[in-house]
PAVO-984622 format. One record per residue (C-alpha): x, y, z. Coordinates in Angstrom, 3 decimals. Each point is the difference from the previous one (the first is absolute). Layout:
N
+----------+----------+----------+
:       c1 :       c2 :       c3 :
+----------+----------+----------+
:        X :        Y :        Z :
...
+----------+----------+----------+
***
This chain:
394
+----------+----------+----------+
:       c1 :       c2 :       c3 :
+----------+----------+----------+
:  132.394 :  120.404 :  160.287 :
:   -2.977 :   -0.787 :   -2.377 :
:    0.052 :   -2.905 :   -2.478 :
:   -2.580 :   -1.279 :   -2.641 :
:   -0.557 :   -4.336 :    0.003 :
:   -1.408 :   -0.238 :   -3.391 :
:   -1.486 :   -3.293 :   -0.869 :
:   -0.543 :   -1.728 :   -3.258 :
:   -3.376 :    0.460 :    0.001 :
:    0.195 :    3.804 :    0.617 :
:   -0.634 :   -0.025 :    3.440 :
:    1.925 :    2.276 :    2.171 :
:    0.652 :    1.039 :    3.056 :
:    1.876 :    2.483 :    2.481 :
:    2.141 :   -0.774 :    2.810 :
:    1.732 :    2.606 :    2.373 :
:    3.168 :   -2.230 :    0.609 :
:    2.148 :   -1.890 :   -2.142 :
:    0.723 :   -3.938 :    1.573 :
:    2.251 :   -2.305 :   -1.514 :
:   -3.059 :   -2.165 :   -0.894 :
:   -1.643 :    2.514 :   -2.282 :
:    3.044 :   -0.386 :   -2.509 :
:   -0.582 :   -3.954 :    0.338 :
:   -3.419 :    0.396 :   -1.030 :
:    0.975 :    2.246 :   -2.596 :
:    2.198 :   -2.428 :   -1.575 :
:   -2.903 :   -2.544 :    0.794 :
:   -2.509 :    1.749 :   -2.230 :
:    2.847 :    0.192 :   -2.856 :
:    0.606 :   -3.384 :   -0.274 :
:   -3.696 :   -1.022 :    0.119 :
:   -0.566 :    1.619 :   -3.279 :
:    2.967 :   -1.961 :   -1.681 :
:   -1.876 :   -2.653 :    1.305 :
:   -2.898 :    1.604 :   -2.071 :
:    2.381 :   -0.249 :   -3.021 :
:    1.630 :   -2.915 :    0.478 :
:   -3.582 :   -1.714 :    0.269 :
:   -1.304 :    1.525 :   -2.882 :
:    3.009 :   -1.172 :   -2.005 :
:   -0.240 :   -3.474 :    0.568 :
:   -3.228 :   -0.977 :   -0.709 :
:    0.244 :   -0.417 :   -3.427 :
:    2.944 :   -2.570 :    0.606 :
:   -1.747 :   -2.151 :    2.552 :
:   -0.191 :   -3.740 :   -0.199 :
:   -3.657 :   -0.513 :    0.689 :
:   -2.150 :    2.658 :   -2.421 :
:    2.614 :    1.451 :   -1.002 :
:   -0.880 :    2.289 :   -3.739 :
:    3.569 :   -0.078 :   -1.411 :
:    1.621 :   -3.296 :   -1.333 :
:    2.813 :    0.750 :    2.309 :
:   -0.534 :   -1.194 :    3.633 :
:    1.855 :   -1.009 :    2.995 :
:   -1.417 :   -1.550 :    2.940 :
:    2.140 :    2.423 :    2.564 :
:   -2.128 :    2.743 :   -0.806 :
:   -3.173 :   -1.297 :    1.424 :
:    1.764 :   -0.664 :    3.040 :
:    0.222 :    3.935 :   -0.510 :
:   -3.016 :    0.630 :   -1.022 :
:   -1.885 :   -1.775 :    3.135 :
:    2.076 :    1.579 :    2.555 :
:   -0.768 :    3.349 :   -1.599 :
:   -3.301 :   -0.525 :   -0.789 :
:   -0.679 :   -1.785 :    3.891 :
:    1.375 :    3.395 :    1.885 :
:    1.040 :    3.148 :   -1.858 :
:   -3.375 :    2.040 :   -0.615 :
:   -1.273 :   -0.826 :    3.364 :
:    3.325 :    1.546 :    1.507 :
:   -0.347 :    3.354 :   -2.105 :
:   -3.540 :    0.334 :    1.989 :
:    1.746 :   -0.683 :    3.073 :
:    2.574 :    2.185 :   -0.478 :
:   -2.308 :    2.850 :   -1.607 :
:   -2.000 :    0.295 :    3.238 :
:    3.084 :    0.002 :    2.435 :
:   -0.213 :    3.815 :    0.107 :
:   -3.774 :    0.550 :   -0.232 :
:   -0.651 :    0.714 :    3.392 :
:    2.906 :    2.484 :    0.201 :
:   -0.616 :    1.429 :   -3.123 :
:   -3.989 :    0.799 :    1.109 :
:    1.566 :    1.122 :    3.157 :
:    1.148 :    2.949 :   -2.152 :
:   -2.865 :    0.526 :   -1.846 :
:   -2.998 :    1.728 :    2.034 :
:   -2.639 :   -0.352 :   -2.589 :
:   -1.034 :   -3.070 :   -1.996 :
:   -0.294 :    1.846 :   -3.021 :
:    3.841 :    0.367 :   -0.444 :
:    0.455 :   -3.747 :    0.898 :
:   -2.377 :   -0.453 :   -2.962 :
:    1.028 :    2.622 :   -2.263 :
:    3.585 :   -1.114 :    0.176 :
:   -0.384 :   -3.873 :   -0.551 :
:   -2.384 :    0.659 :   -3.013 :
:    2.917 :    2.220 :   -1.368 :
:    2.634 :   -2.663 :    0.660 :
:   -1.549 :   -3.294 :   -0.893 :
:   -3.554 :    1.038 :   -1.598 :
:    1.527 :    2.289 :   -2.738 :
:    3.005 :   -2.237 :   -0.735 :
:   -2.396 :   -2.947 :   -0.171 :
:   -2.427 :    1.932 :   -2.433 :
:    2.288 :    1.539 :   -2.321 :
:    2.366 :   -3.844 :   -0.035 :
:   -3.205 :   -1.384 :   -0.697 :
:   -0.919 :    1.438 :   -3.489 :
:    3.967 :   -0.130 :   -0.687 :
:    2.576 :   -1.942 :    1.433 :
:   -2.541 :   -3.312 :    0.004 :
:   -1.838 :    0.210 :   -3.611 :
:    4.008 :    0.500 :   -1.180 :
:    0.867 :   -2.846 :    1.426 :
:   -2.628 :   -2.420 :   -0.800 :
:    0.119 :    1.121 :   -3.303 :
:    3.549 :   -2.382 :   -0.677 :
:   -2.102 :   -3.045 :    1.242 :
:   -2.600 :    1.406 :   -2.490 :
:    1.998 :   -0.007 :   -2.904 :
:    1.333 :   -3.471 :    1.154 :
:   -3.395 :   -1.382 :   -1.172 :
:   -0.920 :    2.662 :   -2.751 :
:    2.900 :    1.658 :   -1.164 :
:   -1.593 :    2.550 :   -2.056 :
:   -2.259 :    1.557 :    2.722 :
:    0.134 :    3.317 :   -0.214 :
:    0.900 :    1.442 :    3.891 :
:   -2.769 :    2.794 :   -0.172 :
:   -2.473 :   -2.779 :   -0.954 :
:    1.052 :   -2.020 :    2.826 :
:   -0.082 :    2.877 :    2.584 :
:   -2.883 :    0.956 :   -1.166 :
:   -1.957 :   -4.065 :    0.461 :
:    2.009 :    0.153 :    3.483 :
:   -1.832 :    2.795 :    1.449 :
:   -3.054 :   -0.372 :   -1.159 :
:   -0.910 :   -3.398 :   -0.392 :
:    3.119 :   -2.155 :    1.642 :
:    1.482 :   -1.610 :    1.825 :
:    1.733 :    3.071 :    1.441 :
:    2.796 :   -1.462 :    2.142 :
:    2.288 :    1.895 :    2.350 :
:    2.861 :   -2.163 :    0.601 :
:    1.405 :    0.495 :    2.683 :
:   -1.118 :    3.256 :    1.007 :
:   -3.276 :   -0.869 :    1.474 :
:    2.524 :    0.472 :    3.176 :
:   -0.924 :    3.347 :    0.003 :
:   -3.521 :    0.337 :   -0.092 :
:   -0.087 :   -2.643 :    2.555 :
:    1.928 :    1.809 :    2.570 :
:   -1.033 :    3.062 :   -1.045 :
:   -3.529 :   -1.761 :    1.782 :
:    1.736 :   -1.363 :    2.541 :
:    1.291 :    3.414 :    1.048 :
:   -3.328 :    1.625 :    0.086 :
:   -1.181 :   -2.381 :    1.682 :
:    2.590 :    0.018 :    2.807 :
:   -0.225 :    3.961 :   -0.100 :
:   -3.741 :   -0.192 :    1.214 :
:    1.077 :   -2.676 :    2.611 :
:    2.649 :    2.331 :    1.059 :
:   -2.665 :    2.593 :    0.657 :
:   -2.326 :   -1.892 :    1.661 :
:    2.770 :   -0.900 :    2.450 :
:    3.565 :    0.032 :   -0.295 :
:    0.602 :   -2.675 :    2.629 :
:   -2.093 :   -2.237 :   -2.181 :
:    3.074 :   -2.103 :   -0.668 :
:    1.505 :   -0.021 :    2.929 :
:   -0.492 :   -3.651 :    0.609 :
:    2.208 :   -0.851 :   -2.720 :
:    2.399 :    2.797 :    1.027 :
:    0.608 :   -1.718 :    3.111 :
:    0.678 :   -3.212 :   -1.274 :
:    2.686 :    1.571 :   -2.241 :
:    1.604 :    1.710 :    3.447 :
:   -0.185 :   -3.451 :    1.160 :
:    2.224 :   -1.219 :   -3.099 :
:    2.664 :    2.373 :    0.157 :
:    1.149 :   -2.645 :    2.867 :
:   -2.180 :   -3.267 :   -1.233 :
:   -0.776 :    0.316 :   -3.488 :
:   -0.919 :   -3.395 :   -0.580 :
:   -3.064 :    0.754 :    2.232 :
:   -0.896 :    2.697 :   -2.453 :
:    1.010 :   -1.544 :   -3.384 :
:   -2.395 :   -3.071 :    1.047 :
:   -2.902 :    2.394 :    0.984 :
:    0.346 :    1.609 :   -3.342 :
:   -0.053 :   -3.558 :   -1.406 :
:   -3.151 :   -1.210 :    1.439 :
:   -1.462 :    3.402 :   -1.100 :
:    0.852 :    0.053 :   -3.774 :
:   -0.838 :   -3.912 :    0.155 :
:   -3.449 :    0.566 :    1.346 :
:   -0.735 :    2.751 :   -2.415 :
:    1.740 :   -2.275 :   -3.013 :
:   -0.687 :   -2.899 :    0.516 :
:   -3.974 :   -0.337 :   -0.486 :
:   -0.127 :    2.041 :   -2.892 :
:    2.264 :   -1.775 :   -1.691 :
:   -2.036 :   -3.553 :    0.818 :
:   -3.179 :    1.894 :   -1.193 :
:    1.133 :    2.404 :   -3.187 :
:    2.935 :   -1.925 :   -1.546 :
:    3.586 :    1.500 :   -0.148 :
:   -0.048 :    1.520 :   -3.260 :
:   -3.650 :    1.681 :    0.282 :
:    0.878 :    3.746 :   -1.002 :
:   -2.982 :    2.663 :    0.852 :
:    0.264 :    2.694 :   -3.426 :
:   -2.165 :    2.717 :   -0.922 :
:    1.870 :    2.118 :   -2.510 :
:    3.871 :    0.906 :    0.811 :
:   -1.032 :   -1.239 :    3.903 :
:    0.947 :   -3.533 :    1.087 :
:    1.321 :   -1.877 :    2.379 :
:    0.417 :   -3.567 :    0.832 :
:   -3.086 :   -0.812 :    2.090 :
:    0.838 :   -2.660 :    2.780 :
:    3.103 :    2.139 :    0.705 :
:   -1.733 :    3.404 :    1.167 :
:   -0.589 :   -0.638 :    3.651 :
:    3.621 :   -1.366 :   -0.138 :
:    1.164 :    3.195 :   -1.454 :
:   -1.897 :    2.610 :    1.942 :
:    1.409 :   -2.307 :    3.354 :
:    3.359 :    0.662 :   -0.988 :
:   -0.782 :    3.820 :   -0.355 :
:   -1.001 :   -0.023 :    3.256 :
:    2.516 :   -1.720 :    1.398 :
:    2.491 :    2.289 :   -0.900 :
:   -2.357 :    2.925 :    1.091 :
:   -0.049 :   -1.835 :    2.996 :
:    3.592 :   -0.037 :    0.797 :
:    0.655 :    3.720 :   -1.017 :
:   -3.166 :    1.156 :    2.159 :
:    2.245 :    0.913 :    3.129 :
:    3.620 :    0.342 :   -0.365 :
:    1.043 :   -2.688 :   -2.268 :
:    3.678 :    0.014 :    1.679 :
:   -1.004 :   -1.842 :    2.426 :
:   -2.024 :   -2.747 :   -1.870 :
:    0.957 :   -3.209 :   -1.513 :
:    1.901 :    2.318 :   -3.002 :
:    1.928 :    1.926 :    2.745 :
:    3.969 :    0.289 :   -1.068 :
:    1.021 :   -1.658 :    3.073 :
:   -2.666 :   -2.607 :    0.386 :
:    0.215 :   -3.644 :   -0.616 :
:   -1.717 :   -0.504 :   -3.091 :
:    3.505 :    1.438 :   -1.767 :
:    2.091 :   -2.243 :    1.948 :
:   -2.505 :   -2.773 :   -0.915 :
:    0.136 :    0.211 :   -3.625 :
:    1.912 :   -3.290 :   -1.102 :
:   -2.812 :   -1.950 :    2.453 :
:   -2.905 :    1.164 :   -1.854 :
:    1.904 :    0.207 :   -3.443 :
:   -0.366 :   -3.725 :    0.612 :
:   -3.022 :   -0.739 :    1.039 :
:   -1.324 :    1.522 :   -3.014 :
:    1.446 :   -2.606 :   -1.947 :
:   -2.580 :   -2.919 :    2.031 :
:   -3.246 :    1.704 :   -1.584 :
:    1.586 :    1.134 :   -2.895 :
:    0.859 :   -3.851 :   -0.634 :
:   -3.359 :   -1.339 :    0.883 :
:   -1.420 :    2.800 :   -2.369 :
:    2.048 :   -2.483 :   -2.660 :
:   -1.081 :   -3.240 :    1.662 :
:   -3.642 :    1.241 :   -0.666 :
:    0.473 :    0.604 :   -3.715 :
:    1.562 :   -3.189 :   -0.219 :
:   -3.046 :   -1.500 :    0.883 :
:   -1.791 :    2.348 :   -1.962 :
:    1.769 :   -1.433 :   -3.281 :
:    0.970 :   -3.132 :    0.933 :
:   -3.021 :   -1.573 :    1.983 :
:   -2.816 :    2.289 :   -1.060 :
:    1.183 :    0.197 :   -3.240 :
:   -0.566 :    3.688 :   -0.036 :
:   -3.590 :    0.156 :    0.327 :
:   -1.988 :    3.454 :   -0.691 :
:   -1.417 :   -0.068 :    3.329 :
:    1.519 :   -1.004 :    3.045 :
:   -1.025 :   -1.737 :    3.012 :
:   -0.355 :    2.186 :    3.371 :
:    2.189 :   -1.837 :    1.869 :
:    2.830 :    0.868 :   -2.448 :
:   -1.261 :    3.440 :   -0.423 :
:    0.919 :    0.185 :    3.769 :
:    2.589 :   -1.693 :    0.339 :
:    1.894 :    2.352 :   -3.107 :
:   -1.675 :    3.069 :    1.786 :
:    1.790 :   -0.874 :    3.427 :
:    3.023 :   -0.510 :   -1.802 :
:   -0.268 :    3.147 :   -1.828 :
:   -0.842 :    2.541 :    3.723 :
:    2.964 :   -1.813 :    1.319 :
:    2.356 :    0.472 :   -2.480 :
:   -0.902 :    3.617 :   -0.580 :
:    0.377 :    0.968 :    3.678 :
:    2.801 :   -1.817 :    0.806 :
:    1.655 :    1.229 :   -3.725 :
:   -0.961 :    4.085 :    0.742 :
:    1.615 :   -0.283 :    3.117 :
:    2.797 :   -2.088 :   -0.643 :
:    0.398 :    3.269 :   -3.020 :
:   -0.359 :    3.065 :    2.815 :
:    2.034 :   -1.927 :    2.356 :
:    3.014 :   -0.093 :   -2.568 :
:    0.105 :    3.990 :   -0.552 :
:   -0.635 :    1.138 :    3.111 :
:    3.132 :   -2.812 :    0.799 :
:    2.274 :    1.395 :   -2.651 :
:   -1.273 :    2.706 :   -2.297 :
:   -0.362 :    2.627 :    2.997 :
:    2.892 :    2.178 :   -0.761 :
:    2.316 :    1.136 :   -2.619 :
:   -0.243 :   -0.606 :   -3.912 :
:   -1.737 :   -2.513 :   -1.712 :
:   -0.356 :   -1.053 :   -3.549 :
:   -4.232 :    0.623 :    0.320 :
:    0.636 :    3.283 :    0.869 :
:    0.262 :    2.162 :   -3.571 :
:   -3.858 :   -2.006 :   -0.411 :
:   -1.826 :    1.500 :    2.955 :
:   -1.086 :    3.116 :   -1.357 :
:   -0.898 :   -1.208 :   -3.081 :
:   -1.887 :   -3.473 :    1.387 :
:   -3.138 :    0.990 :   -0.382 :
:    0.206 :    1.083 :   -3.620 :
:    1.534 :   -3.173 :   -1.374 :
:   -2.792 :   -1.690 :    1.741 :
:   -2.520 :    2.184 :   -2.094 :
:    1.869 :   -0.628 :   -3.333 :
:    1.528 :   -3.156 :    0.132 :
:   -2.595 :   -1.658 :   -1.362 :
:   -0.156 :    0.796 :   -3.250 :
:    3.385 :   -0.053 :   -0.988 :
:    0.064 :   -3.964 :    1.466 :
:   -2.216 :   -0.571 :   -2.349 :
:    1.334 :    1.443 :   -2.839 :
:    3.332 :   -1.497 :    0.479 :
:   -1.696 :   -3.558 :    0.078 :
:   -1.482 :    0.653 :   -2.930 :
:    3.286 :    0.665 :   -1.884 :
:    1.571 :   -2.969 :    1.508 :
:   -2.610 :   -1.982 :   -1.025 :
:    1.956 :   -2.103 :   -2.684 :
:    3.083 :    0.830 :    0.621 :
:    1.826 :   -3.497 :    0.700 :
:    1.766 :    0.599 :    3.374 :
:   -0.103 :   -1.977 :    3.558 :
:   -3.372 :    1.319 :    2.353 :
:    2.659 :    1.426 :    2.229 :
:    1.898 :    2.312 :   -2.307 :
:   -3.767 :    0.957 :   -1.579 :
:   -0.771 :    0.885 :    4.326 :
:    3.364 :    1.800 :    0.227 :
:   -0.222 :    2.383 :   -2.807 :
:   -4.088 :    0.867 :    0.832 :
:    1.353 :    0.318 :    3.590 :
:    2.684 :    2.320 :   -0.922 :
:   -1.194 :    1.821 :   -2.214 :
:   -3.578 :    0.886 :    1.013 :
:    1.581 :    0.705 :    3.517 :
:    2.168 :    2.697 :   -2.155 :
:   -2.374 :    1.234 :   -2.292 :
:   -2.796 :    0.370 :    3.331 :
:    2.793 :    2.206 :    1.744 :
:    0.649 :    1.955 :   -2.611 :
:   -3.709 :    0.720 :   -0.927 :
:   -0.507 :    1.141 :    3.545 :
:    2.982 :    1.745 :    0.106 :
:   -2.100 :    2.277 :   -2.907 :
:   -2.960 :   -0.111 :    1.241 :
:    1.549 :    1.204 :    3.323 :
:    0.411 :    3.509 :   -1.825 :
:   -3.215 :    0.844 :   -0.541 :
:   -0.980 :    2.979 :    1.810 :
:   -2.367 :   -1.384 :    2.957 :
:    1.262 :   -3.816 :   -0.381 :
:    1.589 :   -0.022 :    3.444 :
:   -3.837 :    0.177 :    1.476 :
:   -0.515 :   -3.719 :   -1.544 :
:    2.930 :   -1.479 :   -0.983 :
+----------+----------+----------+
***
């Protein structure tokens, strides 16, 4: 039996057997990208710069635990089936060809719509007689042109070219790291601490040197700059693990890691807490300076690596625990993930916008952009879905 892992960043992959860990991942991918939303509908409402009088303090608890692991776990779990999927492949080309259909294309075409729709509420928040073909117009040819959050997938769509020529070059190229994931599937807190000192290494200094909120942008492309190394470590990773029969690996259905889930669930907390101890010092004994000393800088970005490895596991090690079999409520998502990820954005926005001044608590204002830009996403997949050809990307 044949099955397709789609992934919300397009990438895809075959497998010639279905495991009771592939539906866990499924389900894994889903609820990353109500993570997406649930992020995206927050913000507004957060305590500390937040851009609506409403606020509550609980959502930047949210919004740092999202911010701290999510996007680096859509890279990890975008490369998982990279190496399989260029086993299938003979020729580079089609690697290459394919990817720039799934995540170029979507990327291009979201770029001159979905994002210049979406900025244009904040727009019209500052000049509310803008006209939007004026404002399309100064975003694409003179800026800022921002892409929200779908400079995801011309990042990966790198990362996987880049990872396709390694592939060719030799396919045992990450073997290393696939043995240390065969070594989890008994120990995985050997493996989970590699991966730790990895991302921190790769984090860590460019975070001390660039700043945290340094963002490189040319155009619709950007990304945040101290966190590339991070990102394209986590891609790796999970090429890593799905280089050589993933089964038997630290995500194997009958490994430890599932059994371990609760253990690393709360370890996550420790970093995640010092991540608030820091930005208590940050306000309270800096007084929120502009620049930060190194020492803090590293101390925040240690923080950060540990609470993002110990977080993405803690996550994996939950489904492939209890969302290996039968029905779940993520399920009716999965096919449509990847669209609401493309759309989403714009209709967040939009929704802000008419909440604006309306005089209700921050949390009903989250709930209603929640719900329905989660319902109006699906449904504009859904119809974009039946275009002839749409299966190819979406």
């Amino acid at each position: 039996m044949t099955t397709t892992y789609p992934t919300p960043g397009g990438l895809a992959a075959t497998a010639t057997t279905v495991h009771a860990r592939d539906l866990s991942l499924d389900r894994t991918r889903t609820f990353l990208t109500i993570l997406v939303l649930i992020h995206h509908s927050v913000i507004p409402y957060t305590h500390f710069g937040h851009t609506d009088e409403k606020s509550w303090i609980g959502f930047d608890c949210v919004v740092l635990a999202t911010d701290s692991f999510f996007m680096a776990m859509f890279f990890m779990l975008s490369g998982l089936f990279l190496w399989p999927s260029l086993d299938h492949r003979p020729k580079f080309g089609t690697l290459a060809r394919d990817r720039v259909l799934r995540l170029g294309v979507p990327f291009i075409i979201a770029a001159v719509t979905v994002i210049p729709i979406a900025y244009y509420a904040l727009a019209l928040q500052q000049t509310p007689d803008l006209r939007f073909t004026e404002f399309w117009w100064n975003m694409v040819t003179v800026g800022p042109w921002p892409s929200g959050p779908l400079w995801f997938l011309w990042v990966l769509l790198i990362f996987t070219l880049i990872g396709g020529l390694t592939y060719r070059i030799s396919r045992k190229t990450l073997d290393p790291l696939n043995q240390l994931a065969t070594l989890g599937f008994d120990r995985p807190a050997v493996f989970i601490i590699a991966m730790f000192l990895i991302t921190a290494v790769l984090y860590v200094p460019l975070r001390v040197t660039l700043g945290p909120n340094t963002w490189f942008e040319k155009g619709p492309f950007s990304v945040q700059e101290s966190r590339i190394l991070l990102y394209a470590a986590y891609f790796f990773i999970g090429a890593g693990i799905g280089a050589n029969d993933p089964k038997r690996g630290i995500l194997g259905a009958s490994g430890r890691l599932a059994s371990q889930w609760h253990i690393w669930a709360m370890l996550a907390v420790l970093p995640y807490a010092a991540m608030w101890g820091f930005i208590g010092i940050k306000r309270g004994i800096l007084d929120n300076p502009d620049q930060l000393p190194a020492w803090y800088e590293a101390g925040y970005g240690l923080a950060f690596a540990a609470f993002s490895i110990t977080v993405i596991f803690a996550i994996l090690a939950f489904f492939l625990r209890f969302k290996r079999a039968g029905w779940s409520i993520l399920d009716p998502l999965q096919n449509d993930a990847y669209g609401i990820f493309l759309v989403h954005y714009a209709y967040m926005l939009w929704l802000q916008y008419a909440l604006f001044n309306v005089d209700i608590p921050a949390i009903a204002k989250a709930v209603i952009v929640f719900t329905l830009g989660l319902l109006l996403s699906w449904a504009t997949t859904a119809v974009l879905r039946k275009i002839p050809g749409s299966h190819r990307v979406l």
